[in-house]
N, C-alpha and C positions, 0 to 999 in steps of 0.2 A: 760236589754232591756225590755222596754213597749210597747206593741201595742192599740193604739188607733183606734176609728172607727168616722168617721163623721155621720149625720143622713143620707147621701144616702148608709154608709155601706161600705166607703172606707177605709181600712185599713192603718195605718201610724204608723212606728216604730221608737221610739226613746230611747235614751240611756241618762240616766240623771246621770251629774258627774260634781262635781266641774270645776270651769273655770279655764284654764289655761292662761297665759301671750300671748299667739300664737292667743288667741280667740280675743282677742282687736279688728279686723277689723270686726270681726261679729258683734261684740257686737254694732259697731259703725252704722254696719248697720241697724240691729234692731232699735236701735236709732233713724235714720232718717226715718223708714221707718212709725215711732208712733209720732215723734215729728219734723220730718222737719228739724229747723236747731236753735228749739227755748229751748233743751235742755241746760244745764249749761256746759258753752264753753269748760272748761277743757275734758270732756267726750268726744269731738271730738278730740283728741288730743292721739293717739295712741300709743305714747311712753309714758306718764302720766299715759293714762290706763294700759298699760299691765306693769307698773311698780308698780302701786298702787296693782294688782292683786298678782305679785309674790313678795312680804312683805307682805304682808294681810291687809293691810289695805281696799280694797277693795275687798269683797267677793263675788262670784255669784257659783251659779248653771246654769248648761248649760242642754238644751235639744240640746243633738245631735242627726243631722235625718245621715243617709246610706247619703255614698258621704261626710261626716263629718264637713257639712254645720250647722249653729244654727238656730232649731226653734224658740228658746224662752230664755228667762233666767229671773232670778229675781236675785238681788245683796242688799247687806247690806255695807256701808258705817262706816269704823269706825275709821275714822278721818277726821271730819266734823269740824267745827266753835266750836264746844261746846264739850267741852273734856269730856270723859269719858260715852258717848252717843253712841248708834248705830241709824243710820239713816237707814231705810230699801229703797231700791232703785230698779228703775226701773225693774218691774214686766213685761214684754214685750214677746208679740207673733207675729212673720209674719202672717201680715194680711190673705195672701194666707192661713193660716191654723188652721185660727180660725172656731170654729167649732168642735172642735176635745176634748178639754177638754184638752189644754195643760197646761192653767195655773195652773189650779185647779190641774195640777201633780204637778208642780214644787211648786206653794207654801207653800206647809208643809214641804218641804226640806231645804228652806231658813229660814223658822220659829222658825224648831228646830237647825238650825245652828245658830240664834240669840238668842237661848236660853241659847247655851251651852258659851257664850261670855259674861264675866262679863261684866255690866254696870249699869246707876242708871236710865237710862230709853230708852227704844224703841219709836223713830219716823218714822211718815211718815208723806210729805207732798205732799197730794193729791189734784192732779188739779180739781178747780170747773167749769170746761166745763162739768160735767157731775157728777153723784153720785156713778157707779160703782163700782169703786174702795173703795169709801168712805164707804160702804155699806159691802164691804169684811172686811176690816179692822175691823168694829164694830162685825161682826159674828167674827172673833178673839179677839173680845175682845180689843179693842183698844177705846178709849175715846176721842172725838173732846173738843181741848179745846181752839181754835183760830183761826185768819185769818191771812194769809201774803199777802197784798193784791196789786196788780198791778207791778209784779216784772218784769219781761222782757216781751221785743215787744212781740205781736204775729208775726208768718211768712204767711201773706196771704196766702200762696201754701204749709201751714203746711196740712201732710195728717189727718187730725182730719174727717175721712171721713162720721164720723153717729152725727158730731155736726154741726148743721147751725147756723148763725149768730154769729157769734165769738166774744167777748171781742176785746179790744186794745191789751191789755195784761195779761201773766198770773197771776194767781191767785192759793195760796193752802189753804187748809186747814189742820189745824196742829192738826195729829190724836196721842194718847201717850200710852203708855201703859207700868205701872210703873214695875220696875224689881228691884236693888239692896237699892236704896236710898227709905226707907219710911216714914221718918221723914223733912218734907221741911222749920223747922225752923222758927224763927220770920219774917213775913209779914207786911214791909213797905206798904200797898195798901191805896190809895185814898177810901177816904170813898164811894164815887159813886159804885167802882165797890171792893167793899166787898166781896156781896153779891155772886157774881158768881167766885167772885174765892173759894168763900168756897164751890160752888158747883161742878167746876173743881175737888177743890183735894178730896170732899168726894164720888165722882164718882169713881176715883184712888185708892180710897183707900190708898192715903198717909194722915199722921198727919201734923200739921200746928197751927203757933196761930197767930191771927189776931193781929197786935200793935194799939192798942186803938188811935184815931188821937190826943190827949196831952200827947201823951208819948216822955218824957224829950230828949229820944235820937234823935228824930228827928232837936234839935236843935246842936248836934255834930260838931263840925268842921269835916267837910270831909277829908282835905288834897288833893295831888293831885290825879287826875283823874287818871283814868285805862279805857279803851275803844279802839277798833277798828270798822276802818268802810271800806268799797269799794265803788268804784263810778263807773257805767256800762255806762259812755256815750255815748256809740254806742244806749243803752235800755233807756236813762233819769232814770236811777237806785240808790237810794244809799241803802244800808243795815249799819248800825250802830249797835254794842252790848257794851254798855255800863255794864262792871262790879265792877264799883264802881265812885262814883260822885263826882267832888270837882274840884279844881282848870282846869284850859285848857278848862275844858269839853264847856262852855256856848260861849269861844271865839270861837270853832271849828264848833259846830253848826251854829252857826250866817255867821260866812265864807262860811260854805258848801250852806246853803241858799239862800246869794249874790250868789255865785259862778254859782251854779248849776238854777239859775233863767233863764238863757240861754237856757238852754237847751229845745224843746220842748215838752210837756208831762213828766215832771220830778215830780218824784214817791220818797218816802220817808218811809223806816222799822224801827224801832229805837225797839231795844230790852232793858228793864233798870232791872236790880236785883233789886226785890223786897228784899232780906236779908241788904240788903241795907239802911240805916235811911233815905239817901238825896233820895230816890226813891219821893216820894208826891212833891216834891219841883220843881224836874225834870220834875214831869209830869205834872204841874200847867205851868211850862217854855213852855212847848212843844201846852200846850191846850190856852195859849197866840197867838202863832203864828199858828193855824189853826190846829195842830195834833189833833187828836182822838186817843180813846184807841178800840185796834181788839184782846183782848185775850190775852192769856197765853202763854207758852212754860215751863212748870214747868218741876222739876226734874232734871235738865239740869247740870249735873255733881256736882260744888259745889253751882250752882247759881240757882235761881228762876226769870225767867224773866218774865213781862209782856210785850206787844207789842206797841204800837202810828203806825200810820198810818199819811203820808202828801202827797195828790194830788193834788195839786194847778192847775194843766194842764186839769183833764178830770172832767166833768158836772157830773160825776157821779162813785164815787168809785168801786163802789157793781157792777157795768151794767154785767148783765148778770153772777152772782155769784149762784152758784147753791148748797147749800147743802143737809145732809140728814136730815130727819124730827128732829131725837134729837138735831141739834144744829141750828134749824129754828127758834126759839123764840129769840135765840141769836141775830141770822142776822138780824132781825127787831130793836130789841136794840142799837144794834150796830150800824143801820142807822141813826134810832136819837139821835145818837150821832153826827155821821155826823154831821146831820141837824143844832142840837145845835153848833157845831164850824162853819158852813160855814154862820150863821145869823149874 
């Protein structure tokens, strides 16, 4: 049991203990109570959660108050899209009790519980309505190496209560921080953006070799493709991870394109492994039909991805993207890149 004081000196006692399967309806609450209803849909879904909880695939630490309500919790994800990854997840306090220094209890208890979980790398992807979060992360030691940008609606009546003027939609920023994998293998990258993924992994401190752009293997026959995608049409969404390129891949794209043209404000993630040879080919394919390139997602169990970005719906990708100062020179780059595909 810890006892907390706020600054008027009021005392609050809580008890910090792994989440149990039972906790699900708090946890859902906390949820809504920080994100509305613009959280990733599964999470509202309380037999998902407290099923994910008791197999472990979903981890959380609980602050329990007296009356065995939750103040807070922070969770680790560790069976995400990208195998062999821990995603660190919602870090969350009742607003009524902030003040008190709840986070700042619970997150060394989830840190060292993602520490003690083999894997080849730690994310978080932190919303850019604000840098707080993004800002904790770096005092841990975490590395901005990317943007996912425009991924579901916002919820007008989302309680975001200390940000004004909101985005359409959200926005993270992909923080990493390298753990079992240090070696990220030959880099299929576009000569443009070299430069900054050598500055990604020498920030990480993983090793890497650049493939020189006449290297023989890029002319490889592929074979067929490997890739999954999802389409969030309620959000105009799609997330695409392409892990290896070749045949199906260019017809599926072009389909999703027609398809998803209906949709209003339709947003487009395309993740592609750089270990990859057809990767530059790919991404010459994608900066044809209006994609940009937002960064990395390195370490990513056996793959190394970079990211493309497609908003054909909103006047402006970035509109109100907020990062922290080290990955600011980025977000201007990155705009003209924009710039360059939307001329």
């Amino acid at each position: 049991m810890s006892r907390l004081y706020n600054k008027e000196g009021v005392p609050l006692e809580v008890d910090l203990r792994p989440a149990r399967p039972g906790d699900a309806p708090g946890i859902i609450r906390l949820i809504r109570g920080q994100y509305g209803e613009n959280y990733m849909p599964s999470f509202y879904d309380k037999d998902w959660l407290a099923g994910g909880i008791a197999r472990g695939a979903l981890r959380f630490y609980a602050a329990e108050l007296p009356g065995a309500s939750l103040g807070g919790i922070a969770g680790l994800d560790a069976e995400g899209p990208f195998p062999g990854t821990l995603i660190l997840i919602l870090l969350l306090v009742d607003k009524a009790l902030r003040g008190y220094g709840l986070g700042k209890l619970i997150s060394p208890y989830i840190l060292k519980e993602a520490s003690q979980i083999p894997c080849t790398c730690e994310y978080a992807y932190s919303l850019t309505v604000e840098t707080i979060s993004q800002s904790f992360l770096e005092t841990e030691g975490f590395k901005a190496a990317g943007l996912l940008l425009n991924r579901y609606l916002l919820d007008p009546a989302a309680p975001y209560a200390t940000v004004a003027d909101l985005p359409l939609k959200v926005s993270h920023l992909i923080a990493c921080y390298m753990r079992d994998k240090k070696d990220a293998g030959i880099l299929y990258v576009p000569p443009s953006y070299q430069a900054f993924t050598g500055e990604v992994y020498q920030s990480l401190g993983a090793a890497y070799t650049l493939a020189p752009p006449g290297d023989p293997d890029r002319n490889r026959a592929a074979g067929t493709a490997d890739f999954s995608y999802i389409q969030a049409d309620a959000d105009g969404y799609c997330e695409m991870i392409v892990r290896k390129t070749g045949a199906g891949l260019r017809e599926t794209l072009e389909e999703l394109l027609d398809s998803c043209a209906a949709f209003p404000r339709q947003t487009f993630n395309i993740f592609i492994n750089m270990n990859d040879p057809g990767c530059p080919r790919l991404c010459s394919f994608l900066e044809e039909r209006g994609f940009f390139f937002t960064g990395l997602q390195p370490l990513s169990g056996p793959n190394e991805f970079l990211i493309y970005h497609y908003a054909p719906g909103l006047a402006d990708p970035f509109d109100k993207v907020a990062v922290v100062p080290s990955f600011a020179k980025h977000l201007d780059w990155m705009r003209s890149l924009h710039r360059r595909a939307s001329s």
